[in-house]
C-alpha positions as semicolon CSV with decimal commas, in nm:
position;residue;x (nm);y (nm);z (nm)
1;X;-8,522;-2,809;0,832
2;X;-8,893;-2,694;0,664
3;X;-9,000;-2,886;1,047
4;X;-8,807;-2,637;1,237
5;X;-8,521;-2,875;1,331
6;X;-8,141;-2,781;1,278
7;X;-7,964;-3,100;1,085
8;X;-7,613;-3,239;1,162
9;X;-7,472;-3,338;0,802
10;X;-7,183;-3,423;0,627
11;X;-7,038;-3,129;0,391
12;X;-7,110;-3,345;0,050
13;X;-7,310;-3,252;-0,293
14;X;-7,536;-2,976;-0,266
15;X;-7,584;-2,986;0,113
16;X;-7,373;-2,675;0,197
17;X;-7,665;-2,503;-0,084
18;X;-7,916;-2,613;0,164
19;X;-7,720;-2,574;0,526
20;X;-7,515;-2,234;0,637
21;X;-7,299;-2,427;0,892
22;X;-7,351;-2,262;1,222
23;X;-7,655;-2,103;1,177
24;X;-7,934;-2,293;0,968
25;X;-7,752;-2,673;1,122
26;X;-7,383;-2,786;1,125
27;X;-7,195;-2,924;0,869
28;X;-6,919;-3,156;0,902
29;X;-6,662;-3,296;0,656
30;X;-6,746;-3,630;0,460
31;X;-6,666;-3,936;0,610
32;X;-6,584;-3,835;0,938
33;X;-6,846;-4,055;1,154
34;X;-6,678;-3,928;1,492
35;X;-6,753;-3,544;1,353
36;X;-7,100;-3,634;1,252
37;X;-7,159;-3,764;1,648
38;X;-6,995;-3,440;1,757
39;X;-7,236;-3,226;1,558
40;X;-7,534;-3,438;1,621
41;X;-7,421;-3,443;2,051
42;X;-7,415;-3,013;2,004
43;X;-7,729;-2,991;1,871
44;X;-7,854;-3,236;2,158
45;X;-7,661;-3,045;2,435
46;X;-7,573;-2,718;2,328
47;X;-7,891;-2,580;2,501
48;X;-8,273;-2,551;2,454
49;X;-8,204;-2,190;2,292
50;X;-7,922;-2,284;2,041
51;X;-8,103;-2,563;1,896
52;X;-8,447;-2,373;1,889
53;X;-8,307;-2,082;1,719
54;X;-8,031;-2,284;1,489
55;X;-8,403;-2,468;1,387
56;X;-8,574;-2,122;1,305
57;X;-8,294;-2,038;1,098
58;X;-8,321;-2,331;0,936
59;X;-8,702;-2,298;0,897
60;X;-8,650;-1,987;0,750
61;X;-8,351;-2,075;0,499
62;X;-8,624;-2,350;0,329
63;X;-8,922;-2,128;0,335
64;X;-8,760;-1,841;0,169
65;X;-8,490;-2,059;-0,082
66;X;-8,634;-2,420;-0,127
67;X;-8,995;-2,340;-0,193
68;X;-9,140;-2,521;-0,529
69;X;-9,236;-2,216;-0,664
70;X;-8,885;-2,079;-0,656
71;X;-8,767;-2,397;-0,821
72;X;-9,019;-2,327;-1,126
73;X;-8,915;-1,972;-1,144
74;X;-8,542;-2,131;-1,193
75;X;-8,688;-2,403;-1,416
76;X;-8,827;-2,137;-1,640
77;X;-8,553;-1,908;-1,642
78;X;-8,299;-2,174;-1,793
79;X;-8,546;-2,293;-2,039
80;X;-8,576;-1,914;-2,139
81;X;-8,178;-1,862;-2,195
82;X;-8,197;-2,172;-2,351
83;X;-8,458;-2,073;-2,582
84;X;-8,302;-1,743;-2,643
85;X;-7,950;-1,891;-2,718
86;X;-8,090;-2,163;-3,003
87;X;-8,111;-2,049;-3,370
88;X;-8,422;-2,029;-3,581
């Protein structure tokens, strides 16, 4: 996704977090190998435009959600509620 490239993956842990199905890549429900082909055959066929834009979106879901930085921000919130939440 941070490459630009929309992703064909199965709808399991925190995946759906990372992928808005039909926009940012397609999502597909676990276990369902024949789905998974589907999704991965779209992406391959479905036209040099739905691809390249399904891939921007994507770029753009990681860059402005998945960045380190925002991960430390989240790190350091919970530690603070934590913090704030334990008795002297």
């Amino acid at each position: 996704m941070r490459c630009g490239l929309p992703i064909a993956a199965t709808n399991v842990g925190g995946i759906a977090d990372m992928i808005e199905d039909g926009l940012s890549g397609l999502l597909v429900p676990a276990r369902n190998p024949t789905e998974l082909c589907r999704a991965a055959a779209r992406l391959l066929t479905g036209g040099k435009d739905f691809a390249t834009t399904m891939g921007q979106r994507a770029a753009a879901r990681i860059a402005g959600n998945f960045r380190p930085e925002n991960y430390r921000l989240a790190l350091l919130e919970i530690y603070r509620a934590t913090l704030k939440d334990t008795p002297e």
